[in-house]
N, C-alpha and C positions, 0 to 999 in steps of 0.2 A: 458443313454449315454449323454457325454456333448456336443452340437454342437459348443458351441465357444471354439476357439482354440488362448493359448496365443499367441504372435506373437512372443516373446521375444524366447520362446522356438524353434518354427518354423525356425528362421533364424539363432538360436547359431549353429546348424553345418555347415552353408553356410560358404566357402572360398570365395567366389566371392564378388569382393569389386564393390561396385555402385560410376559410377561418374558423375557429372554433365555437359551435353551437351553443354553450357555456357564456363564453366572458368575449365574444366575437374579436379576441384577437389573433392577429395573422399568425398562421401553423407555417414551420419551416419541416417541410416533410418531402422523402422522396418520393411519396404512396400518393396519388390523385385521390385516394378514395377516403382519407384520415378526416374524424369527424372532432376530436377533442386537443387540446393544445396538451396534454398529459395525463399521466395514468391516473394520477387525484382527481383531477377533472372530469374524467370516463367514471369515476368512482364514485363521485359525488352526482351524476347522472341517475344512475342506476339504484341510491340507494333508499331506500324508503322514506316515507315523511312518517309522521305519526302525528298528523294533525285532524281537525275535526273534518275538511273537507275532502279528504282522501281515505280514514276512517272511520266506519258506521260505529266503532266498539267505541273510536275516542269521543265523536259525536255526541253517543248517547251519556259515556261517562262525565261529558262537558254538560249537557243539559241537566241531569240530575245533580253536579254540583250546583251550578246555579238557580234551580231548583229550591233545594234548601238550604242557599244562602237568603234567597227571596221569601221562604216561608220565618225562617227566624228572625228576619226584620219586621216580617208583619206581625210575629209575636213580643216582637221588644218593643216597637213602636204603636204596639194598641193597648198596652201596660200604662200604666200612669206614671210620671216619674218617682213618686217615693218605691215602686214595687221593682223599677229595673235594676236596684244596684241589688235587688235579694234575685234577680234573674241570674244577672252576670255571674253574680257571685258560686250559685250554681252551676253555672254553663261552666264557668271555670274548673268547679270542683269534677266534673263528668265529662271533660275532653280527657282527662287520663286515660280512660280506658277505650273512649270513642273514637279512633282513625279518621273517622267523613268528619264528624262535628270537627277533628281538630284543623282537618283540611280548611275548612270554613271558614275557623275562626282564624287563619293564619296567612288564607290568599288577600 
């Protein structure tokens, strides 16, 4: 008795068409059990997001930029206009060495 079994044989009477969980199109597969239409596709499954709603670190890092974007507007916009071009002017001089302020100024 032979224990291996072709597969080609196996699956020629299946009607039931396999699709990919991904992009739902039709898998040409010998395996009943195939879940992705390719190995990119299995890979892009699996690989992490790094967005606010999947992470608490990116979350919080989103709230606190937006944070002090909203706090510097309330300091430019409670200024009178002759004193915001001596704001700007500063802000510009002090993103050199500040990383968040330039984040700010830039998104």
């Amino acid at each position: 008795m032979n224990k291996y079994v072709n597969l080609n044989e196996v699956n020629e009477g299946t009607s039931e068409a396999l699709f990919c969980c991904v992009f739902g199109t039709t898998i040409q597969s010998q395996r009943t059990t195939k879940k992705y239409c390719s190995a990119n596709c299995r890979q892009k499954v699996n690989r992490n997001q790094q967005n606010s709603a999947s992470s608490t670190t990116k979350a919080r890092t989103n709230a606190e930029f937006f944070d002090r974007a909203k706090r510097l507007a309330e300091v430019l916009y409670t200024l009178s206009p002759e004193k915001r071009l001596a704001l700007c002017s500063t802000i510009g001089e002090a993103r050199a060495g500040n990383t968040k302020l330039r984040e700010v100024l830039t998104n």
